[in-house]
Every structure is written in structure tokens, then in C-alpha cells.
Biotite code that builds the C-alpha atoms (Angstrom):
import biotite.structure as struc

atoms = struc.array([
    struc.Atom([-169.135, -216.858, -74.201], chain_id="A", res_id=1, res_name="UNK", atom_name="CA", element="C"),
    struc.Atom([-169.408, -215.196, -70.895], chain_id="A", res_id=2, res_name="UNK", atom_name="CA", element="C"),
    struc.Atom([-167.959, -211.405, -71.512], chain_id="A", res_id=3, res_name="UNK", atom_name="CA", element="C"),
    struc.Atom([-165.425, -209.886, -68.903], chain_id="A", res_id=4, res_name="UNK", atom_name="CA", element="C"),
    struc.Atom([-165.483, -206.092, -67.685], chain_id="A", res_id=5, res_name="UNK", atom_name="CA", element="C"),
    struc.Atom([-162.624, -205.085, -65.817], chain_id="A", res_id=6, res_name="UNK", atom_name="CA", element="C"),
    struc.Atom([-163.567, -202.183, -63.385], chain_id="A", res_id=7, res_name="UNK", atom_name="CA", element="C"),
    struc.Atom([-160.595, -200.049, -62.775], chain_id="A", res_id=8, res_name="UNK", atom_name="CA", element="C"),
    struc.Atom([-161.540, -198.042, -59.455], chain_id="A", res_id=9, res_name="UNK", atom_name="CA", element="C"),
    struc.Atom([-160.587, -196.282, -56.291], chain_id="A", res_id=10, res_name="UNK", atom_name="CA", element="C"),
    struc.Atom([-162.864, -196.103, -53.431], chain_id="A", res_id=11, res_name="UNK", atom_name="CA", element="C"),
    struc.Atom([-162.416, -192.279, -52.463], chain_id="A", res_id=12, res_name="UNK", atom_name="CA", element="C"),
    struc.Atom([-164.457, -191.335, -56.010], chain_id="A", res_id=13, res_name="UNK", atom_name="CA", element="C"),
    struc.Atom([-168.422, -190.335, -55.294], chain_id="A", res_id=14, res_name="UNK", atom_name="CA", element="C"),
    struc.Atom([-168.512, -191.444, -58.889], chain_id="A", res_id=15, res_name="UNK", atom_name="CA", element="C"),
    struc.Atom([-166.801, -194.080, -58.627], chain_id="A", res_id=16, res_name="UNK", atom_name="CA", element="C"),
    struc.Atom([-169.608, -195.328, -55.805], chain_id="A", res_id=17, res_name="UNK", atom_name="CA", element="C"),
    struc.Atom([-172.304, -194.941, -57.851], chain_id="A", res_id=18, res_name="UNK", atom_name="CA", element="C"),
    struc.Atom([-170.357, -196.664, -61.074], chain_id="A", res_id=19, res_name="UNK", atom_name="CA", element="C"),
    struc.Atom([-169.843, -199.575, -58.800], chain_id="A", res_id=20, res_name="UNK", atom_name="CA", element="C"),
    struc.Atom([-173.221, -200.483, -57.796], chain_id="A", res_id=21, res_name="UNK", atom_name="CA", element="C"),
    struc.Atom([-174.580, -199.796, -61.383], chain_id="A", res_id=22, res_name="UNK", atom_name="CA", element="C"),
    struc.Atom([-171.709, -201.820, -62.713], chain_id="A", res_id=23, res_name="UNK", atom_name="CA", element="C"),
    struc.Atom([-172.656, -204.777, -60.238], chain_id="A", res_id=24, res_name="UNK", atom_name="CA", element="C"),
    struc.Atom([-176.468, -204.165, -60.795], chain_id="A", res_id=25, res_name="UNK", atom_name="CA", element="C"),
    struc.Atom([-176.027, -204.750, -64.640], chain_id="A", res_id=26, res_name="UNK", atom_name="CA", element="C"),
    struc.Atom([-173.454, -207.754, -64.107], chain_id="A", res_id=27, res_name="UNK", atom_name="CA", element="C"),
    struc.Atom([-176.640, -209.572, -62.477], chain_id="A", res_id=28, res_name="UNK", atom_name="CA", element="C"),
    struc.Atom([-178.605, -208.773, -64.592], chain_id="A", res_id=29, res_name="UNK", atom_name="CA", element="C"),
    struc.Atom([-176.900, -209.199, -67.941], chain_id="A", res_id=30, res_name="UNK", atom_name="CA", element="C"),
    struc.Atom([-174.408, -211.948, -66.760], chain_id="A", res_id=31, res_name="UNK", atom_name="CA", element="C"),
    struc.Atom([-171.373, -210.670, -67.222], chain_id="A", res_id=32, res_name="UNK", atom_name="CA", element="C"),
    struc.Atom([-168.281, -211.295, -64.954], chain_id="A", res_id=33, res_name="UNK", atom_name="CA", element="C"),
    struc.Atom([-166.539, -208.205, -63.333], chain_id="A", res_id=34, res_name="UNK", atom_name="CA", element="C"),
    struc.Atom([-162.957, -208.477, -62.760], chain_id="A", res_id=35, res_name="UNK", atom_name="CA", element="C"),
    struc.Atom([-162.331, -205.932, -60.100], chain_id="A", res_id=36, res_name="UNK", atom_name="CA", element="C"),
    struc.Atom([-158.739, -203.825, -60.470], chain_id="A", res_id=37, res_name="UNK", atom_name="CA", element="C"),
    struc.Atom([-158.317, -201.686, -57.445], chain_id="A", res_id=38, res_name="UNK", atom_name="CA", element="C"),
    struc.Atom([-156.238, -198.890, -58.135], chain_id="A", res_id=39, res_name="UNK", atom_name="CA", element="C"),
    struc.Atom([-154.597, -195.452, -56.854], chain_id="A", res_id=40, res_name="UNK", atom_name="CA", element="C"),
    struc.Atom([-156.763, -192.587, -58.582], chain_id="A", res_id=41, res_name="UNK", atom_name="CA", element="C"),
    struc.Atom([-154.170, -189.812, -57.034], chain_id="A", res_id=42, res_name="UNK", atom_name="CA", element="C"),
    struc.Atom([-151.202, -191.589, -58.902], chain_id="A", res_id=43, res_name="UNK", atom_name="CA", element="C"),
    struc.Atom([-152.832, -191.426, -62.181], chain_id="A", res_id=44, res_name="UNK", atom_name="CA", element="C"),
    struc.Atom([-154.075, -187.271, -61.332], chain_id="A", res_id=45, res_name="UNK", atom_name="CA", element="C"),
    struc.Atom([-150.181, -187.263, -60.587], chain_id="A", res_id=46, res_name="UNK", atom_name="CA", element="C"),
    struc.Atom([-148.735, -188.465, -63.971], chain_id="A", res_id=47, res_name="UNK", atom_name="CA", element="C"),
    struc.Atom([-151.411, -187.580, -66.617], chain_id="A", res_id=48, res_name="UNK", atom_name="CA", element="C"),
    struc.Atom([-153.986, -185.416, -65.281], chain_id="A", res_id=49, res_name="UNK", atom_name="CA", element="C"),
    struc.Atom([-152.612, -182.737, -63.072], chain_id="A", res_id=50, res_name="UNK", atom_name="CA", element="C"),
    struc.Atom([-156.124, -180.665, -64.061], chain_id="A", res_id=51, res_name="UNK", atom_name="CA", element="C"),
    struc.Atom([-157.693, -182.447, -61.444], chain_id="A", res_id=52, res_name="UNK", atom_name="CA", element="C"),
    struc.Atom([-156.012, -180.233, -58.735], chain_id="A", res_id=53, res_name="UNK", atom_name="CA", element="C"),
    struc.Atom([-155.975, -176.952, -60.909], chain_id="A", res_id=54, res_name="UNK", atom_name="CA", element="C"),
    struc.Atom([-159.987, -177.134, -61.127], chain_id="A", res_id=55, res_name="UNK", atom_name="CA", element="C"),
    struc.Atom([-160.147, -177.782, -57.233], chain_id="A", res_id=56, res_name="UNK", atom_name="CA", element="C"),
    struc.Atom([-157.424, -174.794, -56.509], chain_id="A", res_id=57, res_name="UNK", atom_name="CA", element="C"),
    struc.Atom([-159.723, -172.499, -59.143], chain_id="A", res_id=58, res_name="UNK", atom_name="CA", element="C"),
    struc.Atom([-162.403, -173.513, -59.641], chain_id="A", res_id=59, res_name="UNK", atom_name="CA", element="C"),
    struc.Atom([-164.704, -172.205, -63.137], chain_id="A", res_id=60, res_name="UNK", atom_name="CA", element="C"),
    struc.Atom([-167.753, -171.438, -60.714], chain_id="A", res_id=61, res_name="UNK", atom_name="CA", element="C"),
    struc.Atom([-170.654, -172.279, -62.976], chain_id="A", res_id=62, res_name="UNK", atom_name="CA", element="C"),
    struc.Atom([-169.148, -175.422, -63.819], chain_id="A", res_id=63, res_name="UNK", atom_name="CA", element="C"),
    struc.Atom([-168.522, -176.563, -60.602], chain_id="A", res_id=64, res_name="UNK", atom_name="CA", element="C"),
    struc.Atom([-171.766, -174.700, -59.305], chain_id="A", res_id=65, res_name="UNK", atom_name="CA", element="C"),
    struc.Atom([-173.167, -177.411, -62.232], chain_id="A", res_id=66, res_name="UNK", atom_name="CA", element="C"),
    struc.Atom([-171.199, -180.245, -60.882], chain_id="A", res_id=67, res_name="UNK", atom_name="CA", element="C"),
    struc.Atom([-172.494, -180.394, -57.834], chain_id="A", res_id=68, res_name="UNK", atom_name="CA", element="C"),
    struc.Atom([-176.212, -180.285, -59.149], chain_id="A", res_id=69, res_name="UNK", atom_name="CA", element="C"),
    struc.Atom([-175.239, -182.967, -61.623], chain_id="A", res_id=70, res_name="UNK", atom_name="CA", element="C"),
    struc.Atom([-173.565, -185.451, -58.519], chain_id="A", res_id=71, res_name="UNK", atom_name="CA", element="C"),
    struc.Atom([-176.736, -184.750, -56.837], chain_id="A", res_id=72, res_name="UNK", atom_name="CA", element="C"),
    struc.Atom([-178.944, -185.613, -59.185], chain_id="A", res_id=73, res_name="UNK", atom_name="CA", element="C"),
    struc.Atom([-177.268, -188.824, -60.022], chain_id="A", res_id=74, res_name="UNK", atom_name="CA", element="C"),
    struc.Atom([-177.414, -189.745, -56.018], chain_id="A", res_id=75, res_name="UNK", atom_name="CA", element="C"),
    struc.Atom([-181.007, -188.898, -56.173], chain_id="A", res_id=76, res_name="UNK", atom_name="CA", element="C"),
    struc.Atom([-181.786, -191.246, -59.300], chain_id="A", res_id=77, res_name="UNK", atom_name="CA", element="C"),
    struc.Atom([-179.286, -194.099, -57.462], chain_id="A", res_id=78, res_name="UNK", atom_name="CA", element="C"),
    struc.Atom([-181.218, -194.026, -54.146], chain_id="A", res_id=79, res_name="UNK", atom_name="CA", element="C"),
    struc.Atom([-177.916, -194.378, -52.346], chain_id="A", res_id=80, res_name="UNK", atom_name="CA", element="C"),
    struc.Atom([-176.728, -192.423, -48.959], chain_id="A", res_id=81, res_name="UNK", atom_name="CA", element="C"),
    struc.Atom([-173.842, -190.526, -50.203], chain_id="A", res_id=82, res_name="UNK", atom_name="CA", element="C"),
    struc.Atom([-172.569, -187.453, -48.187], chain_id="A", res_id=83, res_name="UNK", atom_name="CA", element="C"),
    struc.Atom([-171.157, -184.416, -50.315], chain_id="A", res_id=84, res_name="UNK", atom_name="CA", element="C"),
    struc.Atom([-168.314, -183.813, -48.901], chain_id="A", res_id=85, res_name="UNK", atom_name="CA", element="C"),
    struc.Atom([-166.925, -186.170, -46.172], chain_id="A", res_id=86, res_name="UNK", atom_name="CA", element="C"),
    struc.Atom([-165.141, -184.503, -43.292], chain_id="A", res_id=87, res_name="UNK", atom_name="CA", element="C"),
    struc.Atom([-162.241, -186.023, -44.535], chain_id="A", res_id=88, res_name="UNK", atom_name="CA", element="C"),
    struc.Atom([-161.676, -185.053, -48.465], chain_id="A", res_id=89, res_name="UNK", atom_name="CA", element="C"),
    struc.Atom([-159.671, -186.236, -50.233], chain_id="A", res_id=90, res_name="UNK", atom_name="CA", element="C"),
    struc.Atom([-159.290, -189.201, -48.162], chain_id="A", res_id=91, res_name="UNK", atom_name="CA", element="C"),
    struc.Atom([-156.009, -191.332, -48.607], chain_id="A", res_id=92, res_name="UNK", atom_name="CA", element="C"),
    struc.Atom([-157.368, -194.430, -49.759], chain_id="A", res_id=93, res_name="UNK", atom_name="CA", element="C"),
    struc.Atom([-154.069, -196.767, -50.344], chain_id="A", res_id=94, res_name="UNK", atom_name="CA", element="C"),
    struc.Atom([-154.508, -198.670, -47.460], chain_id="A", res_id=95, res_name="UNK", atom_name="CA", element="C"),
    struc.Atom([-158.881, -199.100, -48.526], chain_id="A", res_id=96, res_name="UNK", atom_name="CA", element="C"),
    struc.Atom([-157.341, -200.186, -52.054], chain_id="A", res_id=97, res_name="UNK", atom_name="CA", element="C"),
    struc.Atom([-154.922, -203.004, -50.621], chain_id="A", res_id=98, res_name="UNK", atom_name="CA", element="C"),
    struc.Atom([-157.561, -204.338, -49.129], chain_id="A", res_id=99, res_name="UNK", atom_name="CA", element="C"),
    struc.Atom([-159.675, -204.627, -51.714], chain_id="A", res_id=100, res_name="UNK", atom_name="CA", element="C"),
    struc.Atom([-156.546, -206.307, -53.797], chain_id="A", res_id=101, res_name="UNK", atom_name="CA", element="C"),
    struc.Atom([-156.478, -208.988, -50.589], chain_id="A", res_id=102, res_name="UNK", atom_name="CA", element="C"),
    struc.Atom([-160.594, -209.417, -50.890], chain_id="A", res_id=103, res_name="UNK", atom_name="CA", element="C"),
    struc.Atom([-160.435, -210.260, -54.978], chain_id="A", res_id=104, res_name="UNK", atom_name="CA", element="C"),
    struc.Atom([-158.599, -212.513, -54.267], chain_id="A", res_id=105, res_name="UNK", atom_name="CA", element="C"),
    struc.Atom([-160.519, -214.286, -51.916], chain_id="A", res_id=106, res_name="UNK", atom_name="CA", element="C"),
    struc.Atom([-163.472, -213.306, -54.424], chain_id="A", res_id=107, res_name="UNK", atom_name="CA", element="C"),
    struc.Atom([-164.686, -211.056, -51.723], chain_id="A", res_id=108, res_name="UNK", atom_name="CA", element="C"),
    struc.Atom([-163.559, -207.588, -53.832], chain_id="A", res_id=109, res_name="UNK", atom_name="CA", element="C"),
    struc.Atom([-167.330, -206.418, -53.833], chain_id="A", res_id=110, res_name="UNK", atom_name="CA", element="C"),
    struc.Atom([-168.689, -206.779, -50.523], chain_id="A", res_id=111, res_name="UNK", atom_name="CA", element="C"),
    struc.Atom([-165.463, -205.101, -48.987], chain_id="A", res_id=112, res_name="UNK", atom_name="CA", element="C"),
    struc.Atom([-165.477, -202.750, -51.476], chain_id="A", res_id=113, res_name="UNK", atom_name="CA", element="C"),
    struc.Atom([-169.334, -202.043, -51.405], chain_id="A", res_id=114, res_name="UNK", atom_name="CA", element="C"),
    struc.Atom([-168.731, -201.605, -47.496], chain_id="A", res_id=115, res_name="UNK", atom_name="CA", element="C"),
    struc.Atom([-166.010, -199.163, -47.893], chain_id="A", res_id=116, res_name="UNK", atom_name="CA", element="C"),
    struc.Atom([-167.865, -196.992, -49.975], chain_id="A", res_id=117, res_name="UNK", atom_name="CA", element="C"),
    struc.Atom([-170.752, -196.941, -47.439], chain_id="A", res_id=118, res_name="UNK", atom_name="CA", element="C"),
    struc.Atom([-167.975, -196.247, -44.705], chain_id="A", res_id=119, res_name="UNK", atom_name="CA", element="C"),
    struc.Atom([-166.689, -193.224, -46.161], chain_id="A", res_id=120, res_name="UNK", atom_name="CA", element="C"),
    struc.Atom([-169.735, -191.891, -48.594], chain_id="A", res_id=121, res_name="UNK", atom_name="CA", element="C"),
    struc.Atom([-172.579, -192.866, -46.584], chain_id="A", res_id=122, res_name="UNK", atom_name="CA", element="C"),
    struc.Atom([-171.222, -192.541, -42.939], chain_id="A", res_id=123, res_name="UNK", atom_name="CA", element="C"),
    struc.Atom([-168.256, -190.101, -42.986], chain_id="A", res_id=124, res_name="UNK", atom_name="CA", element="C"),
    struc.Atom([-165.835, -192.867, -41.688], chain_id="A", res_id=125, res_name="UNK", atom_name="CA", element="C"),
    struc.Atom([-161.853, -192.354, -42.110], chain_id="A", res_id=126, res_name="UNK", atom_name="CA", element="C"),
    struc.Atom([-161.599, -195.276, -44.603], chain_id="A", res_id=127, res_name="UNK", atom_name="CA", element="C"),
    struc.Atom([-157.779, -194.706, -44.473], chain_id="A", res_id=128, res_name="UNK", atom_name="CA", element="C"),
    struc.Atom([-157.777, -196.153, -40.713], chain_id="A", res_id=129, res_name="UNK", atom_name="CA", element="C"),
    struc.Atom([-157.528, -199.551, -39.879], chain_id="A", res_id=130, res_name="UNK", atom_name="CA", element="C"),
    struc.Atom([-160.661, -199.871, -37.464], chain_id="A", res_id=131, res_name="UNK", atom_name="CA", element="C"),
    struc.Atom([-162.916, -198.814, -39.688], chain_id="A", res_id=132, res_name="UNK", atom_name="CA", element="C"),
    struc.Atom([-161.526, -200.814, -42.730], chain_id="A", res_id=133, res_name="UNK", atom_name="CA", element="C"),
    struc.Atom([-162.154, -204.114, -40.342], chain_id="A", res_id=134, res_name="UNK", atom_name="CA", element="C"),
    struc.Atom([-165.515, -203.388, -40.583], chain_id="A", res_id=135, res_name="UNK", atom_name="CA", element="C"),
    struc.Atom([-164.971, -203.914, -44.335], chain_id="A", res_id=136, res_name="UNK", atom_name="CA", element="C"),
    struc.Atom([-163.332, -207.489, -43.586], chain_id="A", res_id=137, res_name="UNK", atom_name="CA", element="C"),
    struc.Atom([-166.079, -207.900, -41.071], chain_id="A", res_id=138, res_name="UNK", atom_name="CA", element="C"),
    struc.Atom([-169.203, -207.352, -44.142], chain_id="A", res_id=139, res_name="UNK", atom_name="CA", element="C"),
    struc.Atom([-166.946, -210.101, -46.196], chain_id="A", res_id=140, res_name="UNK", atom_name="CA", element="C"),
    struc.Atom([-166.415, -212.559, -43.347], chain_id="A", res_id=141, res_name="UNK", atom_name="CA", element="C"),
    struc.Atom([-162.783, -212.092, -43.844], chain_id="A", res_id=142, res_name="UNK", atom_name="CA", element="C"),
    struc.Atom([-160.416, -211.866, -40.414], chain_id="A", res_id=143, res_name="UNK", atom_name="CA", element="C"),
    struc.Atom([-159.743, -208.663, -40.220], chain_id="A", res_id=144, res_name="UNK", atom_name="CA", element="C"),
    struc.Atom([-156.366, -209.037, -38.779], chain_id="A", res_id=145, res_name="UNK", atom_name="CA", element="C"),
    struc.Atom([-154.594, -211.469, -41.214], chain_id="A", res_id=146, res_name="UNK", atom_name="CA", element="C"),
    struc.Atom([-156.669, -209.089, -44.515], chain_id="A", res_id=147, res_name="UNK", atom_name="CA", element="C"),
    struc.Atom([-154.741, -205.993, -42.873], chain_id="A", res_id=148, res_name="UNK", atom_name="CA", element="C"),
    struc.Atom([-151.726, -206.966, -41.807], chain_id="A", res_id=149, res_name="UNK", atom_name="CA", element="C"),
    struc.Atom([-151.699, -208.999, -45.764], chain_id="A", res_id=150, res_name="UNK", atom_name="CA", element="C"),
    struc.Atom([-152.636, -205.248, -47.241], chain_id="A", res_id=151, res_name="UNK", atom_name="CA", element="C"),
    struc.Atom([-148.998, -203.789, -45.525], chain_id="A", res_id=152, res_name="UNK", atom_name="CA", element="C"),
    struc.Atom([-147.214, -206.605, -47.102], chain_id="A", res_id=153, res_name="UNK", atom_name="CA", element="C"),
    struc.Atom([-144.527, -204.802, -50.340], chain_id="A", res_id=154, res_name="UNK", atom_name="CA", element="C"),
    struc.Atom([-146.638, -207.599, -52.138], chain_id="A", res_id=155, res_name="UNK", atom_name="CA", element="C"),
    struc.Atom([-149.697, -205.407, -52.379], chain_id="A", res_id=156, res_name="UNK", atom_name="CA", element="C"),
    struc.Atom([-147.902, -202.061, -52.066], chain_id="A", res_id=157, res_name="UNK", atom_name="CA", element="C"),
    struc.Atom([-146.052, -203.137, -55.538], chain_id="A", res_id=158, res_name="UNK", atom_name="CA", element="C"),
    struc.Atom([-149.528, -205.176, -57.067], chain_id="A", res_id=159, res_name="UNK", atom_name="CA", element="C"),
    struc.Atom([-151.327, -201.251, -56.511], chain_id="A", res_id=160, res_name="UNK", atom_name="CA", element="C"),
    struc.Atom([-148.917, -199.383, -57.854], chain_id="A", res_id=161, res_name="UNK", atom_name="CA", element="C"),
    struc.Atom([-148.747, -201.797, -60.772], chain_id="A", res_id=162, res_name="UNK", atom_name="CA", element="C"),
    struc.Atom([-152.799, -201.328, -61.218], chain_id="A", res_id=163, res_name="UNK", atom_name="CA", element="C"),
    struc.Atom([-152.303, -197.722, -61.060], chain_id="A", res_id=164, res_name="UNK", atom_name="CA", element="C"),
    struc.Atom([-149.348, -197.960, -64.050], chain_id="A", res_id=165, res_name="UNK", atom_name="CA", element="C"),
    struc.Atom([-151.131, -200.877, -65.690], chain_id="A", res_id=166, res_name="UNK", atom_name="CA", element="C"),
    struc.Atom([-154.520, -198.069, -66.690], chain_id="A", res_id=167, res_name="UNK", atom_name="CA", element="C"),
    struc.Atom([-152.250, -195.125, -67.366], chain_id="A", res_id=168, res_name="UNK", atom_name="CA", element="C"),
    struc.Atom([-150.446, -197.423, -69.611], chain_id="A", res_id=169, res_name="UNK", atom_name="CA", element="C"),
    struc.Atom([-153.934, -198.730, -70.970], chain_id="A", res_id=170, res_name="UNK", atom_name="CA", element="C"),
    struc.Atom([-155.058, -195.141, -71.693], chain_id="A", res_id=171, res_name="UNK", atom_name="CA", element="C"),
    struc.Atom([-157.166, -194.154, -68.686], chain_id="A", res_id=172, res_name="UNK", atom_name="CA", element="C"),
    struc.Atom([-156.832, -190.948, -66.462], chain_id="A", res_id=173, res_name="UNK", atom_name="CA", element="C"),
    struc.Atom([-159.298, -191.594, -63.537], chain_id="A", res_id=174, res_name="UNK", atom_name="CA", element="C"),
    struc.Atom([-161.925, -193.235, -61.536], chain_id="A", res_id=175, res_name="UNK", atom_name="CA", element="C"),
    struc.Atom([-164.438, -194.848, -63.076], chain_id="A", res_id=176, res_name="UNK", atom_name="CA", element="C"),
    struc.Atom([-162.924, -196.951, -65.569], chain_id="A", res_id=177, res_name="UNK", atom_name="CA", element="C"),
    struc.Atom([-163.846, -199.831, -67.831], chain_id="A", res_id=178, res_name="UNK", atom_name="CA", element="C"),
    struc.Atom([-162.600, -202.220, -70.068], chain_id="A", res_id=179, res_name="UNK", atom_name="CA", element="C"),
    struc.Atom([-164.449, -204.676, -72.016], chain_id="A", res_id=180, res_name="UNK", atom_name="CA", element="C"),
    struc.Atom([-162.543, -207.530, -74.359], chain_id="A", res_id=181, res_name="UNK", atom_name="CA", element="C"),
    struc.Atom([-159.695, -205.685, -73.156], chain_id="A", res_id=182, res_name="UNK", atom_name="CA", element="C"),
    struc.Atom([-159.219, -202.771, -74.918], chain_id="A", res_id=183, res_name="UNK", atom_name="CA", element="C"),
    struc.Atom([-162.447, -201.266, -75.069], chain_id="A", res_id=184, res_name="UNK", atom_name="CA", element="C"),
    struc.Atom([-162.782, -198.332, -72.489], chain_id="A", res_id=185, res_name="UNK", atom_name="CA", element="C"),
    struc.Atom([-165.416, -196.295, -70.885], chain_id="A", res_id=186, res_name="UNK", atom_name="CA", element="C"),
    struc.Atom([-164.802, -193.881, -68.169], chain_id="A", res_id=187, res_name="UNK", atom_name="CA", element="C"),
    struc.Atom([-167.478, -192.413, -65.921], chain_id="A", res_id=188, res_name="UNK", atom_name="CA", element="C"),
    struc.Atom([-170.306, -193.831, -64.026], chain_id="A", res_id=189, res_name="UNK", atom_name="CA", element="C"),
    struc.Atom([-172.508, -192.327, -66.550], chain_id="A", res_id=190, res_name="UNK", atom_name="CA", element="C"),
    struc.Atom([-171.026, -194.573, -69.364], chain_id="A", res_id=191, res_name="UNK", atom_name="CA", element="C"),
    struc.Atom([-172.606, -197.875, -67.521], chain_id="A", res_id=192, res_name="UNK", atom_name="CA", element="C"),
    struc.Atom([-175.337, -198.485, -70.667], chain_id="A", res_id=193, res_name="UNK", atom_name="CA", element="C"),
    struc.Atom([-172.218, -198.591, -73.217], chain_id="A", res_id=194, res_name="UNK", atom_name="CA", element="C"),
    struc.Atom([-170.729, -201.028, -71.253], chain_id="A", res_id=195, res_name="UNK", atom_name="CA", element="C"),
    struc.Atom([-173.372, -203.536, -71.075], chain_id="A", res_id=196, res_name="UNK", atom_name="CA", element="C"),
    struc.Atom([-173.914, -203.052, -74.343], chain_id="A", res_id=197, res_name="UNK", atom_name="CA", element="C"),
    struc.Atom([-170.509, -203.665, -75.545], chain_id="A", res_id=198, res_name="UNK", atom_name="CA", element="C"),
    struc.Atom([-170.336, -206.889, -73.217], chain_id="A", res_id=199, res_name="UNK", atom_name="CA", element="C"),
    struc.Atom([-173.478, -208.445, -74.887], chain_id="A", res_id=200, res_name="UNK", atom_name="CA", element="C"),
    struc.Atom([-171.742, -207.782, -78.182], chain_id="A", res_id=201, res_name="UNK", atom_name="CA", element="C"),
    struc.Atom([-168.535, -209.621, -76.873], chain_id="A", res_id=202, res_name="UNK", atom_name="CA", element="C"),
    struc.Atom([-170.849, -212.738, -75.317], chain_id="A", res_id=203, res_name="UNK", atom_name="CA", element="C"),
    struc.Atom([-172.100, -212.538, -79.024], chain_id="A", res_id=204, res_name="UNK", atom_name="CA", element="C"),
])
């Protein structure tokens, strides 16, 4: 049996970036599928973890003087060009995560995605603007026009804000998450080993 992870994630996360591409890395490798669930990370900070914005309006300074030596570090080990911070931060990312909803299902989700993170993380782009997210399209072959004008539709406003209820509901608070066989979550890129090792118990 070929096991499942479903990848619960929104695009405006460093950590999220670096989950991603290990996530896709070990999917290749291991053969496991990834079903990719695009969701709002500020509407889950919103409804059940408000501590988000109390550590960025005061901050413990060793721990975030650790943070930042522990993102680094994890950049350094990925090899990937991630900027700390973007010009823009936070970013508003609903209209990057619609589009990503429009690209699964196309079975396009990771290029796009892959291409939005480099966009914001990697170049400093204003992924919330629709020039830059055609570049996106334009990585996937997808036109551009019909992807963005499909990511305005209610349609995809309602399937994202049923994503974002959908992992509350499930039990997760942010960005990374995982699921394998359904109910079995991980959260945080560093958690990427316990996945794959919890889908090659579920392919048996």
C-alpha cells in the first residue's frame, strides 16, 4: 500500500519552506504520495494560538536571540536561498494559498508552490501581488490569467477557509503540519524523519 501524507502549509512560513522541500525530498525517495492542503496560518494564530503575536510584540530575547541561530542553521544544512526577514513580513499570503488550491488540482501544487517560496524567501518578492504570483503559474505551465482570476472565485475563498478550519478542527496550530493515515500529526519542519517513518509503517 502506497502511504499518504497530507502537508498542511502556508507559504509565508521560513519553516514551512524548508518542511516543504524535505517533505518532497523524502516523498521521492521513500515513495510516498503527498496530498498538498494549502491553508491560512494567520487564521489558525487567530483562533488557537494568539502567542504567536505576544512573542513577536515581546519578545523573551535569548529565545528569540536562539531562534534566529536555530533558522539559520537549518538554512545552512538545507542549502536553500532564504532571506531572514523579507521586506515585506508578515506577508498576506491568501491570494499565494488560492493559488496553490487551483495548482493541486491541476496536480501542479508543488512547482507553484516551490516557486512561491523562492519568490518571497529567496528573492524578496510581494507574493501577495498578482504579477509576481504569475510567475508561479508561469514555473507550472499554468495560464496565469485563468489560475488567478480561478483563485478570486468564493469557490476557493470558502475551500481556504475550510483548510484553515479543517486543521484547527484536526488538532493543529500552525505551519508545518502533517498527517499520516489521517490522524497521525507532526508539526515542524524538524519532525520530517518521524514522518517518513510513520509512512513506511502505514505502506507496511
Amino acid at each position: 500500500m502506497t502511504a499518504q501524507v497530507e502537508f498542511f502549509f502556508d507559504c509565508s512560513s521560513p519553516w514551512t519552506y524548508l518542511g516543504f522541500e524535505a517533505l518532497c525530498e523524502a516523498a521521492r525517495a521513500d515513495g510516498f504520495a503527498v496530498c498538498f492542503r494549502p491553508f491560512l496560518v494567520g487564521g489558525v494564530f487567530n483562533t488557537v494560538n494568539p502567542s504567536v503575536y505576544e512573542m513577536r510584540a515581546k519578545p523573551v530575547v535569548p529565545k528569540a536571540r536562539y531562534f534566529t541561530k536555530d533558522l539559520h542553521d537549518w538554512i545552512r544544512r538545507s542549502g536553500l536561498a532564504i532571506k531572514w526577514t523579507p521586506s515585506i513580513f508578515p506577508v498576506n499570503s491568501a491570494r499565494a494559498m488560492r493559488l496553490c488550491l487551483v495548482a493541486a488540482d491541476a496536480d501542479a501544487c508543488e512547482p507553484v508552490a516551490r516557486r512561491i517560496f523562492q519568490l518571497y524567501w529567496g528573492e524578496d518578492r510581494d507574493i501577495s501581488q498578482p504579477d509576481v504570483l504569475a510567475e508561479a503559474c508561469a514555473a507550472a505551465g499554468l495560464d496565469a490569467a485563468a489560475a488567478l482570476a480561478e483563485a478570486e472565485s468564493p469557490e476557493r475563498k470558502a475551500q481556504l477557509r475550510a483548510n484553515t478550519d479543517e486543521l484547527i478542527a484536526r488538532g493543529g496550530f500552525g505551519s508545518p503540519t502533517f498527517y499520516v493515515g489521517g490522524a497521525d500529526m507532526y508539526f515542524g519542519q524538524d519532525r520530517i524523519l518521524l514522518v517518513r517513518e510513520a509512512a513506511a509503517r502505514l505502506a507496511g
